[in-house]
N, CA, C and O atoms as CSV, one atom per row, in Angstrom:
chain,resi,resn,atom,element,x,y,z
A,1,UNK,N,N,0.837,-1.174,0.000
A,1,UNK,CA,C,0.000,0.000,0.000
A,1,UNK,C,C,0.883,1.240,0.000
A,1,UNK,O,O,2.034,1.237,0.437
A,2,UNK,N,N,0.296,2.252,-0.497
A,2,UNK,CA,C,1.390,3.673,-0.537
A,2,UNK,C,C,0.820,3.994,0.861
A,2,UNK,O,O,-0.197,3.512,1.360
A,3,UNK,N,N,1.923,5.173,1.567
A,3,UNK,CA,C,1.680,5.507,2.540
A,3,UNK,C,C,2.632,7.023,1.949
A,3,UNK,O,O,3.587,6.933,1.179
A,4,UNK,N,N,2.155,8.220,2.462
A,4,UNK,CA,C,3.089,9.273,2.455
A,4,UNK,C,C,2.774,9.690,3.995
A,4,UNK,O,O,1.715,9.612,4.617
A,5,UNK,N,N,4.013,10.145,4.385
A,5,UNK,CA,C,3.888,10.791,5.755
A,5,UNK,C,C,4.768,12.319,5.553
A,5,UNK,O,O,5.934,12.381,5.162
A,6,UNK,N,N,4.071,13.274,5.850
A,6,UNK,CA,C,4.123,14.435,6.051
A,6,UNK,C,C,4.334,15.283,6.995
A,6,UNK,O,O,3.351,15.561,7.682
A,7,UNK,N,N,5.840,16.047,7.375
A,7,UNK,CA,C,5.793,15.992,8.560
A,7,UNK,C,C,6.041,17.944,8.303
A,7,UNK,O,O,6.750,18.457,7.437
A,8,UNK,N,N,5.331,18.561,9.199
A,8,UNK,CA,C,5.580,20.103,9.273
A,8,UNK,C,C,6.033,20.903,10.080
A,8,UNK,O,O,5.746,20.495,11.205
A,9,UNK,N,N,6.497,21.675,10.116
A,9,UNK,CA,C,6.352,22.969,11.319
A,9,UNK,C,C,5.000,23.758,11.413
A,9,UNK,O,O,4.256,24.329,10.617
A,10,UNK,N,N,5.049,23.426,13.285
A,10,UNK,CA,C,3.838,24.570,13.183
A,10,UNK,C,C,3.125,25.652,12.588
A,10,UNK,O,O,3.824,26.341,11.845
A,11,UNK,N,N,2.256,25.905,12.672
A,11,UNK,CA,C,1.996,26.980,11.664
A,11,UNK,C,C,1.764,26.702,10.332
A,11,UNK,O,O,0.669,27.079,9.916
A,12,UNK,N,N,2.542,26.109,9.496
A,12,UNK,CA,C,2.720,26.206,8.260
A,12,UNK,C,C,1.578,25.780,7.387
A,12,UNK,O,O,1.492,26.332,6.290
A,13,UNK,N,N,0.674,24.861,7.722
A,13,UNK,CA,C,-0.464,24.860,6.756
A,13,UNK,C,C,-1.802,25.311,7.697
A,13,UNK,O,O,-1.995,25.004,8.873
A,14,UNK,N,N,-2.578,26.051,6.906
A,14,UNK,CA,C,-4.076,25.800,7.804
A,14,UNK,C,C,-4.565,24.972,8.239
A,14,UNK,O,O,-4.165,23.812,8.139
A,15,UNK,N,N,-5.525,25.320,8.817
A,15,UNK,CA,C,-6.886,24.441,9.089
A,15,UNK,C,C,-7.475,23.029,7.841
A,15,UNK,O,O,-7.382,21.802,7.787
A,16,UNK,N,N,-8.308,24.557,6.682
A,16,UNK,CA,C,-8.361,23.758,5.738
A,16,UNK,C,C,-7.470,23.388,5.159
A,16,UNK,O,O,-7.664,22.177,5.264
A,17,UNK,N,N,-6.399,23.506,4.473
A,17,UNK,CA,C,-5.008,22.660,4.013
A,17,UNK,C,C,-4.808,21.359,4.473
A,17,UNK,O,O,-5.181,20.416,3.774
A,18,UNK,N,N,-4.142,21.132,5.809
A,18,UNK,CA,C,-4.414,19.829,6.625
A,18,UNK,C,C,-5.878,19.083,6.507
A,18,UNK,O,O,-6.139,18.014,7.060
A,19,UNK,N,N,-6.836,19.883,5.637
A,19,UNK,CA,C,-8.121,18.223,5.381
A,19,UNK,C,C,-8.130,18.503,4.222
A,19,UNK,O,O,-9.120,17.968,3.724
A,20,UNK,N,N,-7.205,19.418,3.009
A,20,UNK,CA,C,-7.330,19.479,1.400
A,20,UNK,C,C,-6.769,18.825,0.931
A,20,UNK,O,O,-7.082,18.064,0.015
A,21,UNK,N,N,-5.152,19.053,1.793
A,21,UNK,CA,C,-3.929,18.464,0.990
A,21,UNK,C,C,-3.698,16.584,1.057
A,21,UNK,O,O,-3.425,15.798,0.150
A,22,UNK,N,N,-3.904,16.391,2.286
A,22,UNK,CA,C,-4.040,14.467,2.088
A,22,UNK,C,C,-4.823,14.309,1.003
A,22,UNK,O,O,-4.321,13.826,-0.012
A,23,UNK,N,N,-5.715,14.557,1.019
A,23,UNK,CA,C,-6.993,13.764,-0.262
A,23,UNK,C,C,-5.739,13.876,-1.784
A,23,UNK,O,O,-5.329,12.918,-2.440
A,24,UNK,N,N,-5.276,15.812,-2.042
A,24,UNK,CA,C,-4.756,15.652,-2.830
A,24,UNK,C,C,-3.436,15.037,-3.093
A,24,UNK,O,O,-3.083,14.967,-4.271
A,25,UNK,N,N,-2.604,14.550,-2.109
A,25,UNK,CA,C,-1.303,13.809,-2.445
A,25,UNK,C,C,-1.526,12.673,-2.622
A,25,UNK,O,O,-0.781,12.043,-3.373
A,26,UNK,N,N,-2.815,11.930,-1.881
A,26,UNK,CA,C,-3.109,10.338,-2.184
A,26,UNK,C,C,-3.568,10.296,-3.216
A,26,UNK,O,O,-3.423,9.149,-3.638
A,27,UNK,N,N,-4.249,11.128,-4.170
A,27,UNK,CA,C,-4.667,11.252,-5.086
A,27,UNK,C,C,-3.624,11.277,-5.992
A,27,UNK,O,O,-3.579,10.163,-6.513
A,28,UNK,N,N,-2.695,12.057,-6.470
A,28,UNK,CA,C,-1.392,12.800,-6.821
A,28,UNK,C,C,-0.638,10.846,-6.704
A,28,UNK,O,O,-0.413,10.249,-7.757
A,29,UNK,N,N,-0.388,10.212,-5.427
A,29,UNK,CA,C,0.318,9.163,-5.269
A,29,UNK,C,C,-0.291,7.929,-6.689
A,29,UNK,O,O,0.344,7.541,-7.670
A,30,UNK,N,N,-1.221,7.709,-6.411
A,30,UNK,CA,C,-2.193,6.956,-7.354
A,30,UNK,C,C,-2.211,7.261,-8.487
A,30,UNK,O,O,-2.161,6.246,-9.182
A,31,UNK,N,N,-2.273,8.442,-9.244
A,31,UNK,CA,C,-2.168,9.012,-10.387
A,31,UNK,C,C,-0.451,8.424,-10.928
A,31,UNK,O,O,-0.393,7.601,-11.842
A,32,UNK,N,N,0.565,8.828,-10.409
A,32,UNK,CA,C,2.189,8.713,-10.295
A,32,UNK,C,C,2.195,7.031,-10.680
A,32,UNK,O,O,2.637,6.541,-11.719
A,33,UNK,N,N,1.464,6.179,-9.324
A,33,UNK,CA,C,1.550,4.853,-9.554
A,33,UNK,C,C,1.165,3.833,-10.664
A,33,UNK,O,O,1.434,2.644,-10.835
A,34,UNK,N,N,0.440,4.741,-11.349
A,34,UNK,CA,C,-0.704,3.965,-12.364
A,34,UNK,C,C,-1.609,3.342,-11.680
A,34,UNK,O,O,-2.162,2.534,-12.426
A,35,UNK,N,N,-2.066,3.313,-10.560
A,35,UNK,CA,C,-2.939,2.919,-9.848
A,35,UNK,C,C,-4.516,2.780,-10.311
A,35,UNK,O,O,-4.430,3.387,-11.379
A,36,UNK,N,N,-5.593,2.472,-10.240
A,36,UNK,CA,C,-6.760,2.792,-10.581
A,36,UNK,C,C,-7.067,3.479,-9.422
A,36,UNK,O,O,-6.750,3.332,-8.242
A,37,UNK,N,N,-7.828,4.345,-10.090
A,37,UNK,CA,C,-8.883,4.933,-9.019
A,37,UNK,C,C,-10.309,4.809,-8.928
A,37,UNK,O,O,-11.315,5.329,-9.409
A,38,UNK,N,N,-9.883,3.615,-7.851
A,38,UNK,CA,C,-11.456,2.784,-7.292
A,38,UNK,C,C,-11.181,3.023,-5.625
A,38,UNK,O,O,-10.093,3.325,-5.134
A,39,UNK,N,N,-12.095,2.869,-5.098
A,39,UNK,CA,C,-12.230,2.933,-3.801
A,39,UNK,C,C,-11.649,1.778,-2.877
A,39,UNK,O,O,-11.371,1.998,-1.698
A,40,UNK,N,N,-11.525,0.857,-3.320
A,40,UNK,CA,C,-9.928,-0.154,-2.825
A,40,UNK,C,C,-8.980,0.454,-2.844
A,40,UNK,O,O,-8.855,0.988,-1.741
A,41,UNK,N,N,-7.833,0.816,-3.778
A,41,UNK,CA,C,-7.116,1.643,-3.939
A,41,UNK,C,C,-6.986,3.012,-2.913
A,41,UNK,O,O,-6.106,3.356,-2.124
A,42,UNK,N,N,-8.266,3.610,-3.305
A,42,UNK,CA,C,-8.141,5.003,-2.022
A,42,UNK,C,C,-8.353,4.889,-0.754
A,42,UNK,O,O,-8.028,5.744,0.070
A,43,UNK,N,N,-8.903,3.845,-0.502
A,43,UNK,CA,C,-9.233,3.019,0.559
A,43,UNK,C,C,-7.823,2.648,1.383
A,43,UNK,O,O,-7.917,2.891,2.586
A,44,UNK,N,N,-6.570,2.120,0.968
A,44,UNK,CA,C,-5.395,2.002,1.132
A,44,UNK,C,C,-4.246,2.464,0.431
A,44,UNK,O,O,-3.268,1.761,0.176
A,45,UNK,N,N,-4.392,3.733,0.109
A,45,UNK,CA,C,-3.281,4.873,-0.071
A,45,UNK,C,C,-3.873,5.944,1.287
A,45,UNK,O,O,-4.973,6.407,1.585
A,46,UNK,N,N,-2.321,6.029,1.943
A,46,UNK,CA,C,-2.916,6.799,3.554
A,46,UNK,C,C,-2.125,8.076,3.359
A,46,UNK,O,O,-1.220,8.020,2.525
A,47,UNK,N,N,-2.272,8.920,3.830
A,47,UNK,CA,C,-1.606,9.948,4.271
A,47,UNK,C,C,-1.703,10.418,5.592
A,47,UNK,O,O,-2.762,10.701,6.152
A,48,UNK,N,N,-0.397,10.507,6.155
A,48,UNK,CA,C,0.029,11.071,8.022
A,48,UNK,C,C,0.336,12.051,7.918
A,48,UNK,O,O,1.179,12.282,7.051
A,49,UNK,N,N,-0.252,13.311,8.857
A,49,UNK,CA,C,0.192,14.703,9.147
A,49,UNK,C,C,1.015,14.277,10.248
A,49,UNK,O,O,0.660,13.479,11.116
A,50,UNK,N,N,2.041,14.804,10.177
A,50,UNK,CA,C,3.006,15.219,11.420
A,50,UNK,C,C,3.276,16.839,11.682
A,50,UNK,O,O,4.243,17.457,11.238
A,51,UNK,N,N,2.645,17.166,12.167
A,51,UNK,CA,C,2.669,18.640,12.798
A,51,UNK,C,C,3.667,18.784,13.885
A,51,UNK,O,O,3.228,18.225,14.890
A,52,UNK,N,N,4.994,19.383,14.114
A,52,UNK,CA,C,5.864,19.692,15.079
A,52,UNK,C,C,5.273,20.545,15.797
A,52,UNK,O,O,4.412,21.365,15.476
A,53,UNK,N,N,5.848,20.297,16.983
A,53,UNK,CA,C,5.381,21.893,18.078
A,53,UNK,C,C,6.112,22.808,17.999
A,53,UNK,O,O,7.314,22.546,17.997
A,54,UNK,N,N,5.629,24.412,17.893
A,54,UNK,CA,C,6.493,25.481,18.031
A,54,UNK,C,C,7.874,25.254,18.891
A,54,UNK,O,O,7.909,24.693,19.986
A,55,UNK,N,N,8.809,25.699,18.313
A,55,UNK,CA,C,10.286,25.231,18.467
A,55,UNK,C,C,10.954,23.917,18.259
A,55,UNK,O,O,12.066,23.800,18.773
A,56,UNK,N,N,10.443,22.851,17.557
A,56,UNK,CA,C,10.689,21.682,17.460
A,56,UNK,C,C,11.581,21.351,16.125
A,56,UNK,O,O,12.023,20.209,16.001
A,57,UNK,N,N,11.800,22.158,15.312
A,57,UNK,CA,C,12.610,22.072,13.730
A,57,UNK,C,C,13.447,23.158,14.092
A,57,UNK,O,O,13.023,24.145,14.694
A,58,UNK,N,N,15.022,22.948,13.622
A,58,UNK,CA,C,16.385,23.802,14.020
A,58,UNK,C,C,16.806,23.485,12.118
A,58,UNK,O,O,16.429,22.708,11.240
A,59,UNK,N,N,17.970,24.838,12.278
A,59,UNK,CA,C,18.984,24.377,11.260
A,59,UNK,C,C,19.861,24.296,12.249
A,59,UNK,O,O,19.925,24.201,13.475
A,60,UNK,N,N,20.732,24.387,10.983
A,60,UNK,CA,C,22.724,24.717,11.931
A,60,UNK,C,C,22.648,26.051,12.887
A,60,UNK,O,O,23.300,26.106,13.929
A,61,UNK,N,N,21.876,27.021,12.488
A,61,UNK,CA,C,22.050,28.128,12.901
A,61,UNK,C,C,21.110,28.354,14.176
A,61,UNK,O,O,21.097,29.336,14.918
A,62,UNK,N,N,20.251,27.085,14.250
A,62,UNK,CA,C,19.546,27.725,15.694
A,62,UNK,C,C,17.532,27.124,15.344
A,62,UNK,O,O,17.141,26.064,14.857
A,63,UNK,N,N,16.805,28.192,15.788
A,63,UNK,CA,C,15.339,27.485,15.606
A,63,UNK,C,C,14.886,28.163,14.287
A,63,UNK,O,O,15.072,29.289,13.824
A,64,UNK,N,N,14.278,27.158,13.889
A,64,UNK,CA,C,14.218,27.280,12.400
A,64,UNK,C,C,13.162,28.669,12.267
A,64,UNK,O,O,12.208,28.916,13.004
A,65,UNK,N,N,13.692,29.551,10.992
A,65,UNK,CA,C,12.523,30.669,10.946
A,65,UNK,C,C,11.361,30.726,10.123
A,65,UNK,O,O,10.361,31.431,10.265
A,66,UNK,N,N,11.762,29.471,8.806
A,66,UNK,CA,C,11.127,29.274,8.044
A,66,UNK,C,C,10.283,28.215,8.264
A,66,UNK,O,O,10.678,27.308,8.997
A,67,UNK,N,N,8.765,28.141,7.568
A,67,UNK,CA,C,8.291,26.265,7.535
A,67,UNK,C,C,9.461,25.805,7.000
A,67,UNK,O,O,10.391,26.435,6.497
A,68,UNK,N,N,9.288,24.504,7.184
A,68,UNK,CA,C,10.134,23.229,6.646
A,68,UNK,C,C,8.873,21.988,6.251
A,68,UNK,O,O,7.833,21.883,6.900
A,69,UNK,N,N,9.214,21.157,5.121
A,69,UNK,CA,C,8.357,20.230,5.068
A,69,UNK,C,C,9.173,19.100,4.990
A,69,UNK,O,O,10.126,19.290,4.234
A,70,UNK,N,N,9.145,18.065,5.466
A,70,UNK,CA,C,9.609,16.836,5.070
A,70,UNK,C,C,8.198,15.600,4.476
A,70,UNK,O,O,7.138,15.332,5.042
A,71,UNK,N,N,8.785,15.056,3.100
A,71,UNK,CA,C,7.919,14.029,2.979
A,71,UNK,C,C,8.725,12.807,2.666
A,71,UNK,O,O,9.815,12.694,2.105
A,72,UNK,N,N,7.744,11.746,3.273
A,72,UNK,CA,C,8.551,10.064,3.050
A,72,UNK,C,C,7.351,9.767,2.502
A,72,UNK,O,O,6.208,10.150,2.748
A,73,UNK,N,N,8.032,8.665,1.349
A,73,UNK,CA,C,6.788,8.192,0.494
A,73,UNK,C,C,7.475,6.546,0.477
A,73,UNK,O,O,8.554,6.047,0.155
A,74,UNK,N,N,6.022,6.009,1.080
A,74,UNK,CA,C,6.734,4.321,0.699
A,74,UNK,C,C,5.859,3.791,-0.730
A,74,UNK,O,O,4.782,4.260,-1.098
A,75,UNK,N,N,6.452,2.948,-1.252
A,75,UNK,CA,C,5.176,2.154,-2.399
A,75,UNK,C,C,6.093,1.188,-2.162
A,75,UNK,O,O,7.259,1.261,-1.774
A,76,UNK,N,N,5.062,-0.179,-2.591
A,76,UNK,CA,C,5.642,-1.415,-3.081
A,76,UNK,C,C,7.010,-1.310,-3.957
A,76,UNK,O,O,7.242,-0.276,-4.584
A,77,UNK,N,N,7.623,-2.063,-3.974
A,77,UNK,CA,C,8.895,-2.291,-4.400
A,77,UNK,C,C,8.136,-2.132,-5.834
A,77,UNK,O,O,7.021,-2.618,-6.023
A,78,UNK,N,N,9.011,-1.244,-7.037
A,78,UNK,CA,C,8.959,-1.041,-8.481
A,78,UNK,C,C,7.734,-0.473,-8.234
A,78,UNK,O,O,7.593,-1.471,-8.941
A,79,UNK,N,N,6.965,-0.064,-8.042
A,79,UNK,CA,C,6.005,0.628,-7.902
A,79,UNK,C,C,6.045,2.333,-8.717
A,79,UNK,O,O,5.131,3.000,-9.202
A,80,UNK,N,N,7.097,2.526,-8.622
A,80,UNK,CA,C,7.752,3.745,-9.063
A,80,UNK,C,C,8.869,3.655,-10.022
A,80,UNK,O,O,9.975,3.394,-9.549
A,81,UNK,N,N,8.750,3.841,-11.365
A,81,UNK,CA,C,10.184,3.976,-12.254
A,81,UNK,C,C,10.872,5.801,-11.767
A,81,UNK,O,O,10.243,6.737,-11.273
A,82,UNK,N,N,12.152,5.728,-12.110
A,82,UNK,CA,C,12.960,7.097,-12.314
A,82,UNK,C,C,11.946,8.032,-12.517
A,82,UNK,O,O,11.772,8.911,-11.672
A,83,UNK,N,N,10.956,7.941,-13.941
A,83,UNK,CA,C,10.526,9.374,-14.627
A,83,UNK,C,C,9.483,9.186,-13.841
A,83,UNK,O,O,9.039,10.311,-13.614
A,84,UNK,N,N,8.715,8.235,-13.188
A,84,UNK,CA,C,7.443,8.457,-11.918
A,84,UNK,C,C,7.986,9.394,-10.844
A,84,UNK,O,O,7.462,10.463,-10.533
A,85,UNK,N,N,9.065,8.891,-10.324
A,85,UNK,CA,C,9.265,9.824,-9.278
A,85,UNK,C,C,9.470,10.700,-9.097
A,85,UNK,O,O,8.879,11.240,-8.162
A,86,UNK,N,N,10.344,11.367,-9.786
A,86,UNK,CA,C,10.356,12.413,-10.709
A,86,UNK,C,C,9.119,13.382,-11.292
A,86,UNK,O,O,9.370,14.580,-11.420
A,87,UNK,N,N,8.201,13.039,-11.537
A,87,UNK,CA,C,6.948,13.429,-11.938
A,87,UNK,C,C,6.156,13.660,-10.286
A,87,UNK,O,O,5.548,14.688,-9.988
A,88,UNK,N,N,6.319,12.568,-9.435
A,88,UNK,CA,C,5.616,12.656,-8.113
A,88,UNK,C,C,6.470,14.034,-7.209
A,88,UNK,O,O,5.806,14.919,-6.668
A,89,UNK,N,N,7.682,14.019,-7.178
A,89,UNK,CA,C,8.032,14.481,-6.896
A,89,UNK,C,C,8.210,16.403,-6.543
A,89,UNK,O,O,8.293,17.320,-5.727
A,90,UNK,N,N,8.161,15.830,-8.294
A,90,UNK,CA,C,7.491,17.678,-8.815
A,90,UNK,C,C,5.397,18.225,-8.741
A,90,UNK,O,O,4.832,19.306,-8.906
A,91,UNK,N,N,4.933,16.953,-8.449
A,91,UNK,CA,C,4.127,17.689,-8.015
A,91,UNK,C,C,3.609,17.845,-6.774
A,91,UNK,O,O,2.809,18.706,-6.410
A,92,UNK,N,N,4.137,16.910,-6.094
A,92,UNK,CA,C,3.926,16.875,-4.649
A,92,UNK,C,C,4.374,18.593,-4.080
A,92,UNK,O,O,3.753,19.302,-3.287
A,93,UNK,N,N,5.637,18.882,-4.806
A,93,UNK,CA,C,6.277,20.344,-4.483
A,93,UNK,C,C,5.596,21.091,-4.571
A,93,UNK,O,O,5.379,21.866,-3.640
A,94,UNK,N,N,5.067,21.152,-5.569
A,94,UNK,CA,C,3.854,22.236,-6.211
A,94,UNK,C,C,2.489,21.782,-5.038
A,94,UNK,O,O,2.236,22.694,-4.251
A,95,UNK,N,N,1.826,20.792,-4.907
A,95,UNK,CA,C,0.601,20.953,-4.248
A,95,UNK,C,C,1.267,21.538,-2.492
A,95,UNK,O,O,0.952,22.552,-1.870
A,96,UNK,N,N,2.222,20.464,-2.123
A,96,UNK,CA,C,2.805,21.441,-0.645
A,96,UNK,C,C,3.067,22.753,-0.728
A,96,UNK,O,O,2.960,23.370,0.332
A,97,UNK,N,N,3.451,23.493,-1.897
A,97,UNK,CA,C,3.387,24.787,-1.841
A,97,UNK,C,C,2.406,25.332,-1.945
A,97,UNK,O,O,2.257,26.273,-1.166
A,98,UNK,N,N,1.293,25.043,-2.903
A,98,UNK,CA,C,-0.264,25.826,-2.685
A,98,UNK,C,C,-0.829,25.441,-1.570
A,98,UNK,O,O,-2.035,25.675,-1.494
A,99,UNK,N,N,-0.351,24.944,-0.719
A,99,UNK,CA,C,-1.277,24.714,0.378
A,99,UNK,C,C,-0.912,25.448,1.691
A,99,UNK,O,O,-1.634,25.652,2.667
A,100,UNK,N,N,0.456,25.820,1.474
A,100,UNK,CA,C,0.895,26.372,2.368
A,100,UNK,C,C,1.406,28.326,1.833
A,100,UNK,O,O,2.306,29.106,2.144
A,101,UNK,N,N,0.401,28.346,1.068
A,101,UNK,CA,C,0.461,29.985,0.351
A,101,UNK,C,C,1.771,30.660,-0.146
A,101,UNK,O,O,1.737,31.792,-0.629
């Protein structure tokens, strides 16, 4: 099953964002995979918010000033060629950035 886990700094997405953006990366994941989109499928593609607490993300230089996003994406083994990920990759960037203005 795909799983993406999403992990943020406080603040950084809204309210609505945090219930827009899962639907759209599992969506986004499935699309990437060649997956069908049937309700089995969406049914087990998950997405995890990880929200940090204020002061919890540093650089080298100290507490971080900017959001930060980290994402881990698992799929089945081959699940993903080079130009998939690549493709997931770049849009995952793009939807984490509209979501976070």
């Amino acid at each position: 099953m795909p799983r993406v886990e999403l992990t943020f700094t406080a603040g950084a997405l809204s309210g609505d964002a945090k219930q827009e953006l899962p639907r759209r990366l599992a969506e986004s994941m499935l699309r990437w995979e060649g997956a069908p989109d049937t309700e089995f499928f969406r049914a087990i593609s998950w997405v995890h918010l990880h929200e940090l607490p204020a002061g919890a993300a540093f650089t080298a230089d100290g507490p971080a000033q900017l959001s930060q996003f980290v994402v881990d994406v698992s799929v089945p083994e081959g699940g993903l060629s080079e130009r998939r990920k690549g493709g997931l990759v770049e849009e995952f960037t793009k939807l984490i950035r509209e979501a976070a203005g």
